[in-house]
C-alpha positions as CSV (number, residue, x, y, z in Angstrom):
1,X,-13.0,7.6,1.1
2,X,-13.3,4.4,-1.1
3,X,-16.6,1.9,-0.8
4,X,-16.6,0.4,2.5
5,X,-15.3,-3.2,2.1
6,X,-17.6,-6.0,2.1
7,X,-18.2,-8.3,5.1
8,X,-15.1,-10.8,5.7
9,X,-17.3,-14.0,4.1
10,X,-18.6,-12.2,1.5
11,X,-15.0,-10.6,0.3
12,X,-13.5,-13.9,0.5
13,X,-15.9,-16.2,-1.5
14,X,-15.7,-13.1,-3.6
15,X,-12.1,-13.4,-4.4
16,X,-11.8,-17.4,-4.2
17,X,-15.1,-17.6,-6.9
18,X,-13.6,-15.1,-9.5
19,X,-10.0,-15.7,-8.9
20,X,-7.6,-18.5,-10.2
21,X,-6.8,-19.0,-6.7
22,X,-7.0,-23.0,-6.0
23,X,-8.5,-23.0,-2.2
24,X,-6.3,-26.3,-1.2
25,X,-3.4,-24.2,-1.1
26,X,-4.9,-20.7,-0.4
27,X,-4.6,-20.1,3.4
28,X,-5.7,-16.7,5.5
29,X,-2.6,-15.5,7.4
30,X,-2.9,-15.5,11.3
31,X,-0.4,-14.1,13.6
32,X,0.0,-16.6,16.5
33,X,2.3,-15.9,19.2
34,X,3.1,-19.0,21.3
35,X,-0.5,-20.3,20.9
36,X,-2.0,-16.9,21.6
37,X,-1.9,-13.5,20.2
38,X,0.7,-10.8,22.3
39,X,-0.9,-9.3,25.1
40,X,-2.4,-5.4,23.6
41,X,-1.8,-6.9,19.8
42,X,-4.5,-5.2,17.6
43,X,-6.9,-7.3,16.5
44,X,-8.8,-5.1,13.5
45,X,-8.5,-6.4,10.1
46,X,-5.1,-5.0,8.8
47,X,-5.7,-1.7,7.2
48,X,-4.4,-1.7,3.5
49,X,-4.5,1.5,0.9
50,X,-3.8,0.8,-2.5
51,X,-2.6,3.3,-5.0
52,X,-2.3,2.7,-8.6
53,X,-1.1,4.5,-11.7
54,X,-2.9,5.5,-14.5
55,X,-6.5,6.7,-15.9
56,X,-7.7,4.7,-18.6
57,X,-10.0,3.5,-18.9
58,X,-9.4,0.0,-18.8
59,X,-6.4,0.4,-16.8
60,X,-4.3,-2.7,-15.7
61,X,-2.5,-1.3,-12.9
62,X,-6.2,-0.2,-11.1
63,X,-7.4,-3.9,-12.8
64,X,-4.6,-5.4,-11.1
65,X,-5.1,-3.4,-7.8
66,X,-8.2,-4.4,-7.9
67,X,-7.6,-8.1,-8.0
68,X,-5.2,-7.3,-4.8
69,X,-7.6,-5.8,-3.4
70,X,-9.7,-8.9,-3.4
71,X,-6.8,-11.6,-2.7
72,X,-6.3,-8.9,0.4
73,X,-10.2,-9.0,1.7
74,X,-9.9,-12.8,0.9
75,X,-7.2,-13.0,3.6
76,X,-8.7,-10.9,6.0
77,X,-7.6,-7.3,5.6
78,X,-9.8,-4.0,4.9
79,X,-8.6,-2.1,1.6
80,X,-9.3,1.0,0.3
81,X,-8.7,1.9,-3.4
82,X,-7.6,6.1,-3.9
83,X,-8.5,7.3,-7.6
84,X,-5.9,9.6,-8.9
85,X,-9.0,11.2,-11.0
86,X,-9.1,14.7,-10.4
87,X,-5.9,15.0,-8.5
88,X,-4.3,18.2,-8.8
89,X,-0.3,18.0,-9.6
90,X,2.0,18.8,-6.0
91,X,1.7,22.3,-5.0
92,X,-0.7,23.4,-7.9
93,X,-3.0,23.7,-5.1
94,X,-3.4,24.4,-2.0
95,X,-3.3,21.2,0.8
96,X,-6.8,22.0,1.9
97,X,-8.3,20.4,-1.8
98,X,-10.5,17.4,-1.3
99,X,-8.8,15.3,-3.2
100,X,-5.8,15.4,-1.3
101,X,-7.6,15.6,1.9
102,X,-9.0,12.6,1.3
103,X,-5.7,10.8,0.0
104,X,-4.0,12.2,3.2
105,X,-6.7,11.1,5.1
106,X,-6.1,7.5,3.7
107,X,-2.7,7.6,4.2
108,X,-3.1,8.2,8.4
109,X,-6.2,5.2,8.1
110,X,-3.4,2.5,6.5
111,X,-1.0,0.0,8.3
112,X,0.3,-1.0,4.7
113,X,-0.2,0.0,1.0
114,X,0.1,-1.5,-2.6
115,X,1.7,0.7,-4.9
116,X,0.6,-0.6,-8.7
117,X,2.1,1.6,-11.8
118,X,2.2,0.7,-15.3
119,X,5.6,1.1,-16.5
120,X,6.1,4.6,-19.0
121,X,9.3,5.5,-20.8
122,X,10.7,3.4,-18.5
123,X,10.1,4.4,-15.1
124,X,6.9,4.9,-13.2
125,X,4.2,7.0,-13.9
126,X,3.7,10.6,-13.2
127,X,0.4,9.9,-11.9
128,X,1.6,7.4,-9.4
129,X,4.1,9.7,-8.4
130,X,1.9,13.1,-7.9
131,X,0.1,10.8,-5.6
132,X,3.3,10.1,-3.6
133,X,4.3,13.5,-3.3
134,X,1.3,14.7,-1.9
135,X,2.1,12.3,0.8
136,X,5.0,14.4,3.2
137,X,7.1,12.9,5.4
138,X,5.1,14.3,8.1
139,X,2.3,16.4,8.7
140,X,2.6,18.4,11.7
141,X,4.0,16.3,14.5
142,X,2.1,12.8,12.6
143,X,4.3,10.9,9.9
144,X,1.6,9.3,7.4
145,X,3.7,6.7,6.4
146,X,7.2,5.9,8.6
147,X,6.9,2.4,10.0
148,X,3.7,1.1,7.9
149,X,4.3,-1.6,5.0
150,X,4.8,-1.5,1.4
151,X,4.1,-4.0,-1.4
152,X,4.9,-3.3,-4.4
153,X,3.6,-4.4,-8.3
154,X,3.9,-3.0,-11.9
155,X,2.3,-3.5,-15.2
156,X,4.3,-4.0,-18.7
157,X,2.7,-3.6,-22.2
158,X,5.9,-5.6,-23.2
159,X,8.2,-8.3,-21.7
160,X,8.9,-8.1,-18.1
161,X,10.4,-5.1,-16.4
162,X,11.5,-3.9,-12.9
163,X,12.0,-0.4,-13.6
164,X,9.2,0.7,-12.1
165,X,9.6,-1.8,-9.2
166,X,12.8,-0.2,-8.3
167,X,11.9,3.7,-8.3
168,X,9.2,2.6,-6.2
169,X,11.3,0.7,-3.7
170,X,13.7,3.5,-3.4
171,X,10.8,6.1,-2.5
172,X,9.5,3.1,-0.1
173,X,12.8,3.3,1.7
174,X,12.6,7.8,1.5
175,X,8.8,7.5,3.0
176,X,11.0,5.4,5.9
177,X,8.2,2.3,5.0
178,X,8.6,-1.3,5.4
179,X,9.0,-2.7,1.9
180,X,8.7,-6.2,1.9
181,X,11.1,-8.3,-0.1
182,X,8.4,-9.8,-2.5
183,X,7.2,-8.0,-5.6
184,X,5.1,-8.4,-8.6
185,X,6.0,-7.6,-12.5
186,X,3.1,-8.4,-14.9
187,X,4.1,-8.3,-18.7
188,X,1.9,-8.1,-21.6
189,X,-0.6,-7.3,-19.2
190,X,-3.1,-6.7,-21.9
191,X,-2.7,-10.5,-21.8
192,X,-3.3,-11.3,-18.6
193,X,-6.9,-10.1,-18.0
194,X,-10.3,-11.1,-19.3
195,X,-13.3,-9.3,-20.0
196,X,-14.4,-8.9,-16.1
197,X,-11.4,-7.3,-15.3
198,X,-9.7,-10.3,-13.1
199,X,-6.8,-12.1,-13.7
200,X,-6.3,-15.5,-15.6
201,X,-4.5,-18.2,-14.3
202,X,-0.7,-17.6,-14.5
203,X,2.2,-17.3,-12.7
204,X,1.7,-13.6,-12.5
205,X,-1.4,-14.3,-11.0
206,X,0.4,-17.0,-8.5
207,X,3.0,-14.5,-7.8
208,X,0.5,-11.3,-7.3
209,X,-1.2,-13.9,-4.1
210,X,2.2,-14.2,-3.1
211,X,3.2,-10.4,-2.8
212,X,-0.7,-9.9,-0.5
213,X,0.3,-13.0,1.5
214,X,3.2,-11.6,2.7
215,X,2.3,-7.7,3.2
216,X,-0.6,-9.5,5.2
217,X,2.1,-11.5,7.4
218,X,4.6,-8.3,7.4
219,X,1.4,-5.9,8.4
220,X,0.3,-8.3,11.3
221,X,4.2,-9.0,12.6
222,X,5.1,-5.0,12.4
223,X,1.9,-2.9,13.3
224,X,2.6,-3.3,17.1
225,X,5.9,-2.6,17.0
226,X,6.3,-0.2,14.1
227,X,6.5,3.0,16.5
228,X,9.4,1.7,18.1
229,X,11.1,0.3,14.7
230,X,11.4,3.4,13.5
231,X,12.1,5.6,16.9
232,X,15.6,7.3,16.2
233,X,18.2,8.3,18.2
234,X,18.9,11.5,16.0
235,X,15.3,12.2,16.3
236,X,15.0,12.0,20.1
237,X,17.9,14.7,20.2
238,X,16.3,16.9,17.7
239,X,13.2,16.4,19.5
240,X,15.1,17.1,23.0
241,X,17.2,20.4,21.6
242,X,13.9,22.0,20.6
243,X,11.9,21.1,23.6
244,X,14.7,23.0,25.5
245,X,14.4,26.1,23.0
246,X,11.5,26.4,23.3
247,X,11.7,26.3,27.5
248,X,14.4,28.7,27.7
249,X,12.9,31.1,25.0
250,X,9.5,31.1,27.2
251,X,11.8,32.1,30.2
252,X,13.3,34.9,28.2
């Protein structure tokens, strides 16, 4: 598992002190119903994994997860980072290795997830992707990621790209996840970060607030409801054709 977050106060001063974030306009989404929140509504800080694309060590995709991150704790959410270090490649291994234990575990904890990757011979990274296909469609009778929501971002050593952004949202839409419409391409990224790690004032940097503000607002709107979003008609009559199998073969 990743570092425990820090406390709400402390995440957000955090993010608004090191972050070209101008507090006048910065505001912590809140799901308000009619004046009140829906009667049952979850009330636990949205639950956001991030997963990012490369090992470098001064790597912009983690550098600009981890600024997410902090926009995300800023806003009221609880993040977790996964390192792809010592992630073995899919099927190289058998399921039971920690490291994708502990991504899988992740994966169940999360309502939403940031997907970061840098962009490589035009497409995303291998290392983004391993991470992805260690996550199955489901696992048993629990699907880690149907129904949960999806922001997505890339990185660019040269002008601005969306290849990345777009292999990502297709495998967004194959995981059956909520992708939300906004998205974040970061060019020259080498550009765009100072010493510390954190972003500069841009419109990148604008744009990345953007993308967290609205997985917050999608997370909050969806994670009630996201069960019976994605509850299928095709799936209750699988589900119903094997149930009856499975009675009439034990009557056999």
């Amino acid at each position: 598992m990743g570092k425990p977050s820090s406390t709400p106060k402390e995440a957000e001063l955090t993010a608004l002190e090191v972050s070209p974030v101008d507090p006048t306009y910065f505001v912590k989404p809140v799901l308000n119903l009619n004046g009140a929140g829906a009667p049952g509504a979850k009330t636990h800080p949205p639950r956001i994994l991030l997963l990012y694309g490369s090992l470098r060590e001064r790597s912009y995709s983690r550098l600009a997860s981890e600024e997410a991150a902090r926009l995300l704790q800023a806003m009221g959410a609880e993040t977790r980072t996964f390192s792809p270090s010592g992630l073995p490649l899919p099927d190289d291994t058998p399921e039971s290795h920690p490291k994708v234990q502990e991504l899988r575990e992740l994966a169940a904890w999360a309502e939403g997830m940031v997907w970061c990757s840098p962009e490589r011979h035009g497409a995303m990274t291998g290392i983004l992707k391993a991470q992805l296909d260690w996550i199955p469609l489901s696992v048993g009778a629990v699907r880690p990621t149907q129904g949960k929501t999806l922001a997505l971002m890339q990185v660019s050593g040269g002008s601005q790209s969306f290849n990345a952004l777009n292999q990502m949202r297709v495998l967004g839409r194959w995981m059956r996840m909520l992708t939300i419409p906004n998205q974040s391409s970061i060019a020259k990224a080498f550009m765009e970060f100072d010493e510390s790690g954190h972003m500069k004032p841009s419109a990148y940097h604008d744009r990345v607030v953007d993308v967290m503000e609205e997985l917050v607002k999608f997370t909050l709107l969806t994670r009630d409801v996201s069960p019976w979003l994605v509850d299928r008609y095709s799936e209750r009559k699988e589900s119903a054709a094997a149930l009856s199998a499975r009675v009439n073969q034990a009557t056999l």
